[in-house]
C-alpha positions as CSV (number, residue, x, y, z in Angstrom):
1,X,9.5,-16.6,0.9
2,X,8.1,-15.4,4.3
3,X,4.8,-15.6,5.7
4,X,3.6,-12.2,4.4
5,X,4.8,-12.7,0.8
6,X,1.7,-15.2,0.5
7,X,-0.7,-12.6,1.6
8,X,-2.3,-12.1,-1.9
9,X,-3.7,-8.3,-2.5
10,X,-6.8,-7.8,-4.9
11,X,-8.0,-4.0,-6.0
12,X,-11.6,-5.4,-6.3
13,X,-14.6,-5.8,-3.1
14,X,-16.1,-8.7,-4.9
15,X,-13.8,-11.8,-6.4
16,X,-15.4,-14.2,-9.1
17,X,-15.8,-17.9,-7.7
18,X,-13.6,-17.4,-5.2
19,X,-15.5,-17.7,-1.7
20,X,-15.2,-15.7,1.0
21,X,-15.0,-17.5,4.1
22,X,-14.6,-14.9,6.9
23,X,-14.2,-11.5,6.9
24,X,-11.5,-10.2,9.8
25,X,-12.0,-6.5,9.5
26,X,-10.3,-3.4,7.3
27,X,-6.4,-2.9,7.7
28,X,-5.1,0.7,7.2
29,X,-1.5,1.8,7.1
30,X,0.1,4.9,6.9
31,X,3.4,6.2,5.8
32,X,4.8,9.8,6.4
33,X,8.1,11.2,5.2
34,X,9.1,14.3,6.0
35,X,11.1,16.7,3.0
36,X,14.0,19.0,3.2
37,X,13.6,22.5,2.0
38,X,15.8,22.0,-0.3
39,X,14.7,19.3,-2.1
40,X,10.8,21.1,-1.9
41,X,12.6,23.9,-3.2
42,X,13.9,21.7,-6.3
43,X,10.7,19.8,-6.4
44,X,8.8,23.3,-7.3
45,X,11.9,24.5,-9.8
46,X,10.8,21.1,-12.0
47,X,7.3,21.7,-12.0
48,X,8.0,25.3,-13.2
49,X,10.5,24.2,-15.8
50,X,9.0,20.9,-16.4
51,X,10.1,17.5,-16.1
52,X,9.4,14.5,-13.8
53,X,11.1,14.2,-10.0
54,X,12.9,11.2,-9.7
55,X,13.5,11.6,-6.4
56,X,10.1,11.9,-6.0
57,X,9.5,9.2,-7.5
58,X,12.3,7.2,-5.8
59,X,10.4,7.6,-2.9
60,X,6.8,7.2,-3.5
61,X,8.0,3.9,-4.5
62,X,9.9,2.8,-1.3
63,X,7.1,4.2,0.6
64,X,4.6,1.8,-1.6
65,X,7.2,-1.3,-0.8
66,X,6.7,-0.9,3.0
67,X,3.0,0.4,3.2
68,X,2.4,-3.3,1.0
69,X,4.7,-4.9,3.1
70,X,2.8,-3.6,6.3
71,X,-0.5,-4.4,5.2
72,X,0.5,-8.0,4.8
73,X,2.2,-8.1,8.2
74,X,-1.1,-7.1,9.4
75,X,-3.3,-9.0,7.6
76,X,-1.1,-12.3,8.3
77,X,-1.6,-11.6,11.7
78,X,-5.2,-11.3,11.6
79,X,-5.6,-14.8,10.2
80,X,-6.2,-14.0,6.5
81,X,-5.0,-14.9,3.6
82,X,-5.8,-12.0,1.3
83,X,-6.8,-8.4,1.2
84,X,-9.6,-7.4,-0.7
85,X,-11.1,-3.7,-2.3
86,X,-7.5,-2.5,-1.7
87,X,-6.7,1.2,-2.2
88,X,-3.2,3.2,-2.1
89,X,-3.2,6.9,-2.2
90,X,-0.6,9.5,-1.2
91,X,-1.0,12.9,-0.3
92,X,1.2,15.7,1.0
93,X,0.4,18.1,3.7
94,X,3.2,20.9,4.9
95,X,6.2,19.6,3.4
96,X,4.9,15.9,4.5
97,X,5.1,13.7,1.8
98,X,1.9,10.2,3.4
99,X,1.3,7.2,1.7
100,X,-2.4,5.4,3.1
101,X,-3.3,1.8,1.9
102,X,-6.5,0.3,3.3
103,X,-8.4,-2.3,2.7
104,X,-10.4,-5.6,3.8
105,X,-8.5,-8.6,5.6
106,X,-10.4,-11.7,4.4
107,X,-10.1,-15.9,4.3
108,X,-10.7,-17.3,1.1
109,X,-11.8,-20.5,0.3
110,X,-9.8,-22.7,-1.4
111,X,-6.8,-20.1,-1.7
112,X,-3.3,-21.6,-2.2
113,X,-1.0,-19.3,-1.1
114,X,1.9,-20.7,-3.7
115,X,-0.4,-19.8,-6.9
């Protein structure tokens, strides 16, 4: 398991008795992916006739591998060993297809990183 693996990544700002020890600052990542015309084009044909884009899907979901992975990379090297209040969102903007992830790089008392 590398280094980054034991970065552990919480959706809440506050965690129940577990101490905060330091706080080392937000990290942010971003992930932009361009689309082909053509598969915009089929994208829009689904939505008209219905039915979910697993392509799209396919690649939200590698984009949310390496935006987490990231994150951790950057947290790791800021010294902490969690990230707390956590977001993901994804937008798309011209054919541009961005996953952001932000959140705060923290030390926690006490924290195992094998649990």
């Amino acid at each position: 398991m590398e280094d980054k693996e034991k970065i552990r990544i919480f959706t809440t700002p506050i965690l129940e008795n577990i101490k905060i020890l330091e706080y080392m600052g937000p990290v942010i990542v971003r992930n932009v992916r361009a689309m082909s015309i053509v598969h915009d084009l089929m994208t829009r044909v689904r939505d008209v006739v219905g039915g979910r884009s697993g392509s799209y899907q396919d690649l939200m979901k590698k984009m949310e591998e390496e935006v987490l992975e990231e994150i951790k990379e950057k947290a790791k090297k800021m010294g902490a060993n969690a990230i707390i209040d956590f977001k993901l969102d994804y937008d798309s903007i011209d054919g541009l297809l961005m996953a952001s992830a932000q959140g705060t790089a923290v030390v926690l008392d006490g924290w195992a990183a094998e649990e």
